[in-house]
Backbone as ProteinMPNN parsed JSONL, in Angstrom:
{"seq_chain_A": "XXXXXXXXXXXXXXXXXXXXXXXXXXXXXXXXXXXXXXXXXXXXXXXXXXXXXXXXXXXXXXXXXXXXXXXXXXXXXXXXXXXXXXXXXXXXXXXXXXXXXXXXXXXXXXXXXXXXXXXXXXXXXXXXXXXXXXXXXXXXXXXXXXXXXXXXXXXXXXXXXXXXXXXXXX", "coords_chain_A": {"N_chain_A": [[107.389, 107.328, 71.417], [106.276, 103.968, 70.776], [103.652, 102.6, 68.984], [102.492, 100.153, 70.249], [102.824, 100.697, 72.575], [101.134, 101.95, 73.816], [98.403, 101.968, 76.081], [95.953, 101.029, 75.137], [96.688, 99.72, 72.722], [98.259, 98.087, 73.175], [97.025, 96.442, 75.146], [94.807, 95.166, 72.593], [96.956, 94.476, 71.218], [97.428, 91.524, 72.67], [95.31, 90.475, 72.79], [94.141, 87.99, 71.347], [96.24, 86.189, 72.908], [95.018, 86.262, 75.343], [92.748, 85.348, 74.928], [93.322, 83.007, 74.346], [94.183, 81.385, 76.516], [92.252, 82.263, 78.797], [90.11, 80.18, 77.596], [91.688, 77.646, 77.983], [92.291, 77.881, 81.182], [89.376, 77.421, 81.136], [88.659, 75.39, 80.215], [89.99, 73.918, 82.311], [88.938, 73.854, 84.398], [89.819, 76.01, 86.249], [91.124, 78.991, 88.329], [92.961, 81.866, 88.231], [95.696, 84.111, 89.1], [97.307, 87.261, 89.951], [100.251, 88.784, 90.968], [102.315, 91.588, 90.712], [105.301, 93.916, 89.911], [107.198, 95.665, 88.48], [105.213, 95.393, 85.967], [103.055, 96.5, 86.698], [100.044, 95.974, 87.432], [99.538, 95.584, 84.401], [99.47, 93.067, 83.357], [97.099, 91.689, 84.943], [94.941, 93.961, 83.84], [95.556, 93.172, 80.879], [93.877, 90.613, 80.973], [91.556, 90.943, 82.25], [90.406, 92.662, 80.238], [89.235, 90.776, 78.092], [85.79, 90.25, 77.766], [83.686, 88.182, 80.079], [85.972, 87.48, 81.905], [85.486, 87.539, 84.454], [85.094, 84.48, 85.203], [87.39, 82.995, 85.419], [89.363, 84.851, 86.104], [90.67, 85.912, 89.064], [91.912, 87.529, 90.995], [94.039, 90.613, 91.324], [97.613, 91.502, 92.604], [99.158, 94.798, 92.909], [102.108, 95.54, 93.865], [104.241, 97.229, 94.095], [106.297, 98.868, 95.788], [108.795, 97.335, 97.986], [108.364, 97.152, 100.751], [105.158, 96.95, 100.214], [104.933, 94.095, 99.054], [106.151, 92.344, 100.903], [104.034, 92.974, 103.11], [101.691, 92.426, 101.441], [102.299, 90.246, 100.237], [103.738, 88.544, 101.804], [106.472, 88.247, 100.865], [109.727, 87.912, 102.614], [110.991, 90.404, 103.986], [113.968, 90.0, 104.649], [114.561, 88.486, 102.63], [114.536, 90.061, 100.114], [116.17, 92.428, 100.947], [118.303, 90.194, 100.817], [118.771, 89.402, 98.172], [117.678, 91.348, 96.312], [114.73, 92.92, 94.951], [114.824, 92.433, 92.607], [114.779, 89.402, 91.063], [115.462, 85.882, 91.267], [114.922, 84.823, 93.303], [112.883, 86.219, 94.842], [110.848, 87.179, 93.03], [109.602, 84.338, 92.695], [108.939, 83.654, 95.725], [106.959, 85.935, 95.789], [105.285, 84.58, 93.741], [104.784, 82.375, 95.655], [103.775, 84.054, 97.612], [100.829, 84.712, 96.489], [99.687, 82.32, 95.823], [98.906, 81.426, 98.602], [96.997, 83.273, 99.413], [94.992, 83.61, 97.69], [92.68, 81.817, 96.008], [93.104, 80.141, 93.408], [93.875, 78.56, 90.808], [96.477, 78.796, 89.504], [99.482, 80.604, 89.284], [101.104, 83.899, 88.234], [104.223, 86.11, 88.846], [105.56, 88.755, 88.575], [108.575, 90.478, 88.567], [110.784, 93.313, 88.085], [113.497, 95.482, 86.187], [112.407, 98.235, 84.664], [113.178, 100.485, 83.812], [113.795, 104.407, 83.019], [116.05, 104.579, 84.41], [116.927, 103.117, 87.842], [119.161, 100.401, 87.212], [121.47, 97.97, 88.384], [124.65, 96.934, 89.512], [124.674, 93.443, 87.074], [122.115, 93.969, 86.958], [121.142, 94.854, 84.705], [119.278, 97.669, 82.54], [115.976, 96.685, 81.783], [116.04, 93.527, 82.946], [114.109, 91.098, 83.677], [112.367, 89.274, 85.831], [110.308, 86.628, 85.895], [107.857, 84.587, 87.484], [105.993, 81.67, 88.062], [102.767, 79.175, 87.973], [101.477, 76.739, 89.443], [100.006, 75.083, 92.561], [101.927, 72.627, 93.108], [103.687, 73.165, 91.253], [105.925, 75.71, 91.123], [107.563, 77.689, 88.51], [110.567, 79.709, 87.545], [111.987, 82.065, 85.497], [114.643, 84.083, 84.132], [114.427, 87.07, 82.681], [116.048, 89.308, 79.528], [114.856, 91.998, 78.541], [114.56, 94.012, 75.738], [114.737, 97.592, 74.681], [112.954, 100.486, 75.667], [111.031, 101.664, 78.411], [108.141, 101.336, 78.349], [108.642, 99.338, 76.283], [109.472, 97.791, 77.444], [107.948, 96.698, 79.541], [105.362, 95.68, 77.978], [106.726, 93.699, 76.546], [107.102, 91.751, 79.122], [104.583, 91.237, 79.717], [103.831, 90.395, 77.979], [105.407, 87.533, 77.781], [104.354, 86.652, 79.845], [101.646, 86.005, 79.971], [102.365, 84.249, 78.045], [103.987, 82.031, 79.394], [101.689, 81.611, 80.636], [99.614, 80.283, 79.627], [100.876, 78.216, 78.609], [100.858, 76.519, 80.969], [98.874, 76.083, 81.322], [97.415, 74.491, 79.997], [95.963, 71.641, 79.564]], "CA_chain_A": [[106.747, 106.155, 72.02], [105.944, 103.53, 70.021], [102.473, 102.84, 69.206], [102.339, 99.096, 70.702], [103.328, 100.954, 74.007], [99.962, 102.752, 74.14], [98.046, 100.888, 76.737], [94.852, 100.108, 74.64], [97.22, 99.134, 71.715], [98.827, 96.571, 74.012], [95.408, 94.843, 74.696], [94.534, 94.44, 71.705], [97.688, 93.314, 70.523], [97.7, 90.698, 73.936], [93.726, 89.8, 73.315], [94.658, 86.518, 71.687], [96.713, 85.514, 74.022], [94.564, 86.187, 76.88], [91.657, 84.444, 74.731], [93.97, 81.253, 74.708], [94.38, 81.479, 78.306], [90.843, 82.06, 79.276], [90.004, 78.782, 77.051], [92.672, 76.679, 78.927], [91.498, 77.88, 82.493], [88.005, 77.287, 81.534], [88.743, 73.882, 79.987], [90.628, 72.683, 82.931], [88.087, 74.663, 85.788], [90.756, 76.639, 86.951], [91.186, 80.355, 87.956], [94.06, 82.287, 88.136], [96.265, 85.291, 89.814], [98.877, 87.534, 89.601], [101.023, 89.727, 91.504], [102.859, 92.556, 89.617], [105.965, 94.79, 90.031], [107.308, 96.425, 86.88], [104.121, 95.664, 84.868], [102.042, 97.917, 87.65], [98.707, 95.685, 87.24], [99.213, 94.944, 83.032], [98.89, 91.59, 83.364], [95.451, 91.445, 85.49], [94.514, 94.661, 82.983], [95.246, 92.323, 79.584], [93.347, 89.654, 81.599], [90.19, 91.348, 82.288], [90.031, 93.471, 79.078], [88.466, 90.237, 77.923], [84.534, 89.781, 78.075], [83.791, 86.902, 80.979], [86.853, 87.002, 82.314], [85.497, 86.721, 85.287], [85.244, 83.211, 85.156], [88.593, 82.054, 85.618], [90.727, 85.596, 87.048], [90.6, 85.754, 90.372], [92.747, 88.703, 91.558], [95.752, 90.873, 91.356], [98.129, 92.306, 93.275], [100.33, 95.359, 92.822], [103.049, 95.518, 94.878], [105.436, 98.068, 93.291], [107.265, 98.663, 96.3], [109.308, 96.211, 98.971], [107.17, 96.887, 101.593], [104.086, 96.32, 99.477], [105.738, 92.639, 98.684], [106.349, 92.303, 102.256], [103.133, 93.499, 103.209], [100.658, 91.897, 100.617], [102.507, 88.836, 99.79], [104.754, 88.023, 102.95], [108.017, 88.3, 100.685], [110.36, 88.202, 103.37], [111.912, 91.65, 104.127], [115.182, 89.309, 104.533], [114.812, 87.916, 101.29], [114.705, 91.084, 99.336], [117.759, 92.517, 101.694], [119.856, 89.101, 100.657], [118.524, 88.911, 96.907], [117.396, 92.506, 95.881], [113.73, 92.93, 94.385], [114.575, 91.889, 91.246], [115.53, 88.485, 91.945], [114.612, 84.6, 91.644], [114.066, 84.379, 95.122], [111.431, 87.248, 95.044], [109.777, 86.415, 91.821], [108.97, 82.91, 93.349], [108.579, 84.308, 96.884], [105.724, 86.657, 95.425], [104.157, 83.926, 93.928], [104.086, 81.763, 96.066], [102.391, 84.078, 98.584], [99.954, 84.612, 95.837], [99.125, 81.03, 96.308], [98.724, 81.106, 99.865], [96.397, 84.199, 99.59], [93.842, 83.695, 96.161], [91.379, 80.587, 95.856], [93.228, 79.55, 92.583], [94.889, 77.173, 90.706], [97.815, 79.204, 88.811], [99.64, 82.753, 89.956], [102.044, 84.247, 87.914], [104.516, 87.249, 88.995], [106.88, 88.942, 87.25], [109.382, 91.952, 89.128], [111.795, 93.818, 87.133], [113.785, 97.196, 86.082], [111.7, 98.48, 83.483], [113.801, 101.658, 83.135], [115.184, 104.059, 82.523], [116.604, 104.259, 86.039], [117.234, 102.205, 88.799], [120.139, 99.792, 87.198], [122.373, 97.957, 89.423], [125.379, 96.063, 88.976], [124.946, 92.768, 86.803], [120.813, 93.733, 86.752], [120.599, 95.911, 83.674], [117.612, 98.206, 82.884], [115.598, 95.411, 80.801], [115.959, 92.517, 83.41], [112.582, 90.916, 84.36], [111.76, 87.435, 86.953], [108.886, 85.683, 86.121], [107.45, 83.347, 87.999], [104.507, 81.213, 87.393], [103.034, 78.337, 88.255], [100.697, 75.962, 90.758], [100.277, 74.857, 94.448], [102.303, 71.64, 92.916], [105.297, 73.805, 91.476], [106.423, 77.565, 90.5], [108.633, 78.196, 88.075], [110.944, 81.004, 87.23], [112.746, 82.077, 84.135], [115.109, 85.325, 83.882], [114.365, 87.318, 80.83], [116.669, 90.354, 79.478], [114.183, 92.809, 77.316], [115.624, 95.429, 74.713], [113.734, 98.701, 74.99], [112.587, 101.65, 76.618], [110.096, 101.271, 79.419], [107.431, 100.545, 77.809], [108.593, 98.301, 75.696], [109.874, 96.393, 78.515], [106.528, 96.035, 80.473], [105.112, 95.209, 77.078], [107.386, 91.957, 76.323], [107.276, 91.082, 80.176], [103.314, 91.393, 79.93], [103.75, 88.947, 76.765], [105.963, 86.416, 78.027], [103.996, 86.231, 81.565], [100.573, 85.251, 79.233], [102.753, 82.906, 77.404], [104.507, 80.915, 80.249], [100.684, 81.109, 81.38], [98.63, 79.564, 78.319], [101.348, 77.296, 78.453], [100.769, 76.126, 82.127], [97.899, 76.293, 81.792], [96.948, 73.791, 79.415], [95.988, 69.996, 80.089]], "C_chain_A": [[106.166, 105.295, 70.896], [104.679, 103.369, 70.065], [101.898, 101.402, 70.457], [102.467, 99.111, 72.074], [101.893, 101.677, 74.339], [99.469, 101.976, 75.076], [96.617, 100.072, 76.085], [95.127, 99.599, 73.449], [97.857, 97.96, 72.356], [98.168, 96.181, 74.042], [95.038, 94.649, 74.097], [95.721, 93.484, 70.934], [97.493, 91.714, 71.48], [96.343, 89.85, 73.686], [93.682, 88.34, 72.654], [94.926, 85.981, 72.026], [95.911, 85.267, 74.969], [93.231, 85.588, 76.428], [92.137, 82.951, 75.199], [93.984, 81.101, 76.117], [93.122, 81.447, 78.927], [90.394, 80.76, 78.753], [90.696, 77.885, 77.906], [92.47, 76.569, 80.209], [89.99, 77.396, 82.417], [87.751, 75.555, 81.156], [88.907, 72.547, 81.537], [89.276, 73.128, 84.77], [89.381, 75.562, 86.865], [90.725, 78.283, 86.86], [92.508, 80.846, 88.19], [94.296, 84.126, 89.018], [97.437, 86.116, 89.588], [99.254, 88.754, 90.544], [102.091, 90.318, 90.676], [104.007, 93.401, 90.454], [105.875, 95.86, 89.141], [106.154, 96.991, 86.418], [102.818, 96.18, 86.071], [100.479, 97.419, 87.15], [98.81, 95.374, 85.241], [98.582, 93.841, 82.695], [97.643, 91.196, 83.655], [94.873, 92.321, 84.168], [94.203, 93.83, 81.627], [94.384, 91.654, 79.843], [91.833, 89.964, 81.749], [89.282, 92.493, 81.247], [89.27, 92.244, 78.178], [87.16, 90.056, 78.127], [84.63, 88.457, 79.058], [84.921, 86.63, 81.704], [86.856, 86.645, 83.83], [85.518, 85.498, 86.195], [86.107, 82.398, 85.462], [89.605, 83.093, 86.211], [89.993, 86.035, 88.015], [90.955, 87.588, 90.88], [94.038, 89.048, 90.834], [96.402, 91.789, 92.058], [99.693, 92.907, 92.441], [100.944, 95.682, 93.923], [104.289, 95.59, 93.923], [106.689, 98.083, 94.602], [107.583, 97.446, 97.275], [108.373, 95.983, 99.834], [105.897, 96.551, 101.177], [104.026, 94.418, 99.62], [105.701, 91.867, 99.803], [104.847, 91.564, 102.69], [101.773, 92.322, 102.836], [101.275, 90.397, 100.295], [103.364, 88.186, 100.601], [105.933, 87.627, 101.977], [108.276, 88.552, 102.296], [111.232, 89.369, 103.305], [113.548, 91.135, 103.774], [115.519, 88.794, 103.201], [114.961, 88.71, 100.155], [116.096, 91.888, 99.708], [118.581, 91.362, 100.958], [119.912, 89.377, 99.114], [118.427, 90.147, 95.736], [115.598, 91.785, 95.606], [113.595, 92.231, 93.122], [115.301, 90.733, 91.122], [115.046, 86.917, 91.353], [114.081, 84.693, 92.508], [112.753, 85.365, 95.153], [110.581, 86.968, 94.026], [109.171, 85.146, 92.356], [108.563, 82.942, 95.24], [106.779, 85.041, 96.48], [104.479, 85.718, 94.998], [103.61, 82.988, 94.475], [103.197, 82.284, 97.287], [101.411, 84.54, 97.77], [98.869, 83.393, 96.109], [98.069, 80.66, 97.899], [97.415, 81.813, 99.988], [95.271, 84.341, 98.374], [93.601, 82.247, 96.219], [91.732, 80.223, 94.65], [94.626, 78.751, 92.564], [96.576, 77.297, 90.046], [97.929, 80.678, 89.146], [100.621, 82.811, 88.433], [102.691, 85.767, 88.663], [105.044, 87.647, 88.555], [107.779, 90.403, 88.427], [110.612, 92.158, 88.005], [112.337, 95.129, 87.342], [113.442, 96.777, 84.647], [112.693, 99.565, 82.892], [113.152, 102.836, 82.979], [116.151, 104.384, 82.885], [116.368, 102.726, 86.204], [118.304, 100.372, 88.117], [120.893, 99.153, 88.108], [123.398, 96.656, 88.705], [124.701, 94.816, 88.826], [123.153, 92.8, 86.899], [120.439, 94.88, 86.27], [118.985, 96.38, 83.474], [117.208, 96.962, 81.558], [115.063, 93.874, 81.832], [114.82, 92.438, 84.694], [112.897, 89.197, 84.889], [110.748, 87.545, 86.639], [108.457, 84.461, 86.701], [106.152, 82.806, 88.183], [104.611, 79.749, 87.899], [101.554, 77.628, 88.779], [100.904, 75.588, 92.211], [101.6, 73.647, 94.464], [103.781, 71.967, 92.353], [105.122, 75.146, 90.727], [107.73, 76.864, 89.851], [109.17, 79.342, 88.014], [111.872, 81.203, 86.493], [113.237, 84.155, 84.356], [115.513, 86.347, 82.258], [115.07, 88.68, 80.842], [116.038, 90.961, 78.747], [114.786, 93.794, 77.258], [114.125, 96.51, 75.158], [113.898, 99.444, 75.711], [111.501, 100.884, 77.232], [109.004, 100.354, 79.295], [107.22, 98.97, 76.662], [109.355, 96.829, 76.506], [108.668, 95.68, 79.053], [105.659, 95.83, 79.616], [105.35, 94.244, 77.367], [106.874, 91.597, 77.709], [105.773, 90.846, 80.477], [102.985, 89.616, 79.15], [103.932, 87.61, 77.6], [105.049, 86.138, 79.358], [102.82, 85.676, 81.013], [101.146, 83.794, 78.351], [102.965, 82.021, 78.633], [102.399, 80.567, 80.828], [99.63, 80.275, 80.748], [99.911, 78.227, 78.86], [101.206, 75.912, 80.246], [99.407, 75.681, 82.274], [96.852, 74.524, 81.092], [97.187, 72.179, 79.814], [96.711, 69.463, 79.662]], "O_chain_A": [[105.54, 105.908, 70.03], [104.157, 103.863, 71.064], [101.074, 101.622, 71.345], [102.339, 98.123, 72.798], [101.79, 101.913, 75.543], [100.126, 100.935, 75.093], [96.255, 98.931, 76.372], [94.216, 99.022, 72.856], [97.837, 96.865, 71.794], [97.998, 95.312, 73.187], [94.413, 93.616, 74.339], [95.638, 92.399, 70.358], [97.425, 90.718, 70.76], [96.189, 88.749, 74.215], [93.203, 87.453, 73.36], [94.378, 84.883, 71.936], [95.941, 84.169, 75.526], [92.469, 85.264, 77.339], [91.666, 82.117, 75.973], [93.4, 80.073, 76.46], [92.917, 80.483, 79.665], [90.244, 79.994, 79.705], [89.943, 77.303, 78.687], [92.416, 75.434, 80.683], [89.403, 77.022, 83.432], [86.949, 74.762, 81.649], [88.498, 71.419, 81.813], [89.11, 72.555, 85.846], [89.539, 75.513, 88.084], [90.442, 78.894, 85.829], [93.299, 79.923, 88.385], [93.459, 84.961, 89.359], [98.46, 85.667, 89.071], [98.418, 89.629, 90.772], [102.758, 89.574, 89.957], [103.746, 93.614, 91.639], [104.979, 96.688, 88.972], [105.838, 98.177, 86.328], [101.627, 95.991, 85.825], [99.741, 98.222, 86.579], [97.789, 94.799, 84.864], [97.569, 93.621, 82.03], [97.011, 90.472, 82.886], [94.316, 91.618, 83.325], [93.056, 93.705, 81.198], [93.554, 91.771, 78.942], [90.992, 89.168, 81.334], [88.148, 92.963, 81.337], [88.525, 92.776, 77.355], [87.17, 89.373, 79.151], [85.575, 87.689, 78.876], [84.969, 85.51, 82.211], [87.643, 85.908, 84.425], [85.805, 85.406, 87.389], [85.867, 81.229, 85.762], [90.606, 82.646, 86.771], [88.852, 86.484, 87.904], [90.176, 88.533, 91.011], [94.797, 88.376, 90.135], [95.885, 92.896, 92.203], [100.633, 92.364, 91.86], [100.341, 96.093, 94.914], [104.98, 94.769, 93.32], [107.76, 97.486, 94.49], [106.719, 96.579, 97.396], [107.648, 94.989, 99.869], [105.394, 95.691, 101.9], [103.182, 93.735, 100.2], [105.237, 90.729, 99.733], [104.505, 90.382, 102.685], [101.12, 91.633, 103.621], [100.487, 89.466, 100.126], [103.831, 87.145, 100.138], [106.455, 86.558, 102.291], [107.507, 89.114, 103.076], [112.215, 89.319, 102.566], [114.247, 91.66, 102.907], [116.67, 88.711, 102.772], [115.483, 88.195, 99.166], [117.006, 91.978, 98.884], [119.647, 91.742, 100.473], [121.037, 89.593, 98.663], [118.898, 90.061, 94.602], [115.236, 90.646, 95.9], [112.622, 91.63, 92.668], [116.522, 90.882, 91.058], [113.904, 87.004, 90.9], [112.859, 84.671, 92.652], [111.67, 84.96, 95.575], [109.492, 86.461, 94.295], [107.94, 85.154, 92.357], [107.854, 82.075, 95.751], [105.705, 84.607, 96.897], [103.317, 85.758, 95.403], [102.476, 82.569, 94.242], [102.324, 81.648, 97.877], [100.66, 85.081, 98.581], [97.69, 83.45, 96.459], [97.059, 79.997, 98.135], [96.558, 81.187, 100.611], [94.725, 85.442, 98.296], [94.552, 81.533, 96.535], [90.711, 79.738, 94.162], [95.591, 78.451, 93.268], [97.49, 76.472, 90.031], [97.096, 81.577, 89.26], [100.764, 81.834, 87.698], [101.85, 86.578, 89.052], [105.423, 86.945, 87.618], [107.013, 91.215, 88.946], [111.165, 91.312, 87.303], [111.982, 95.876, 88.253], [113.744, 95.869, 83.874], [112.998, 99.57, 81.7], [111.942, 102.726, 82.785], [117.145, 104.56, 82.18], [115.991, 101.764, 85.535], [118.02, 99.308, 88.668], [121.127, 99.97, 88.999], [123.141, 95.821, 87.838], [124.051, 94.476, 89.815], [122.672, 91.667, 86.922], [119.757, 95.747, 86.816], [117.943, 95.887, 83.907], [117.959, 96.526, 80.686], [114.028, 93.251, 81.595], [114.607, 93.01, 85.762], [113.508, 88.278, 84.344], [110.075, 88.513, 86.993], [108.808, 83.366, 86.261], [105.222, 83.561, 88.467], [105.635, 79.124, 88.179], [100.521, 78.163, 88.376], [101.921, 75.825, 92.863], [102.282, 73.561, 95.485], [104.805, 71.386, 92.714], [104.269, 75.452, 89.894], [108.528, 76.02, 90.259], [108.443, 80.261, 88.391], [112.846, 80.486, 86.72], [112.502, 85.111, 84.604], [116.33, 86.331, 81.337], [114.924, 89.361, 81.857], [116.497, 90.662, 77.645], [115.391, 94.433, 78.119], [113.034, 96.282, 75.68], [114.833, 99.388, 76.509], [111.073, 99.802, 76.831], [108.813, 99.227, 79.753], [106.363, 98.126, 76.398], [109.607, 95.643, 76.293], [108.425, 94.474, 79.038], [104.611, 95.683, 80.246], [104.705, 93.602, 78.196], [105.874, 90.904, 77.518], [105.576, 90.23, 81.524], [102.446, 88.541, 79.409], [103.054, 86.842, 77.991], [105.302, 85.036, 79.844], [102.669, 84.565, 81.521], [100.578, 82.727, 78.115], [102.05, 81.238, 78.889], [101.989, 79.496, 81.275], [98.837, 79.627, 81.432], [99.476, 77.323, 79.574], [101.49, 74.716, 80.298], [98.937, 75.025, 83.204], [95.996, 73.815, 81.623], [98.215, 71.643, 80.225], [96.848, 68.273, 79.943]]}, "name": "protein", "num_of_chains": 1, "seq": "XXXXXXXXXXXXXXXXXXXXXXXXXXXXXXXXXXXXXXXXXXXXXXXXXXXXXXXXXXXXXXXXXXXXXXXXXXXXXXXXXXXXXXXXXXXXXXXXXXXXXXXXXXXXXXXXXXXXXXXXXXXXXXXXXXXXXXXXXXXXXXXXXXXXXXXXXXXXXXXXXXXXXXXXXX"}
């Protein structure tokens, strides 16, 4: 295991990031959310391993499995059936019932196969949805990470603080 896979070696590597990000929400008065697959709560975790972070994160939801998704974020059962879990449509499904369901101004979600199971044709172990965004628009970007497990829900931890500093900012 590498060491960067540890989980209190990840927040510190991440705690810049999630400084920039707290700065940018607090600049603009905005708080923030996230709903999680893969990264099983990382994201909120990097997020509130900050001092004050209460200030600007809101919530997070895990929702590892379908029904969870369902459940907690009104994914459509149908939409996971047509699309799978690991998906555009569910990545932007998730967050936008994030939206619907948290008092802020930006969600992000991310679903994936972390590995080093569950593969399926043409959605290798590696391939993560992120989706991020506002009430005004979500995006979603399909990222392929190298690695073992951890070093998947690592990167996908990364990139979900990046697309979010970057959203985030005026």
């Amino acid at each position: 295991m590498s060491k960067v896979a540890e989980p209190h070696l990840l927040m510190s590597v991440l705690e810049p990031l999630v400084r920039e990000l707290a700065d940018a929400l607090r600049a603009r008065g905005w708080r923030m959310a996230s709903a999680e697959s893969c990264t099983g709560g990382l994201i909120a975790a990097a997020c509130t391993t900050v001092a004050g972070s209460s200030d600007w994160f809101e919530c997070g939801f895990v929702t590892y499995s379908n029904a969870a998704k369902t459940a907690l974020l009104g994914v459509p059962a149908a939409l996971i059936q047509a699309h799978g879990a690991v998906s555009e449509e569910v990545a932007r499904a998730m967050a936008e019932g994030v939206l619907q369901r948290a008092p802020v101004q930006l969600v992000v979600a991310v679903t994936g196969i972390a590995g080093p199971t569950g593969a399926v044709p043409g959605k290798p172990v590696g391939t993560v949805w992120l989706a991020w965004g506002t009430p005004a628009r979500v995006q979603a970007e399909r990222l392929q990470l190298p690695g073992e497990r951890s070093a998947v829900r690592g990167a996908a931890v990364r990139c979900a603080l990046q697309r979010l500093v970057q959203a985030a900012r005026p």
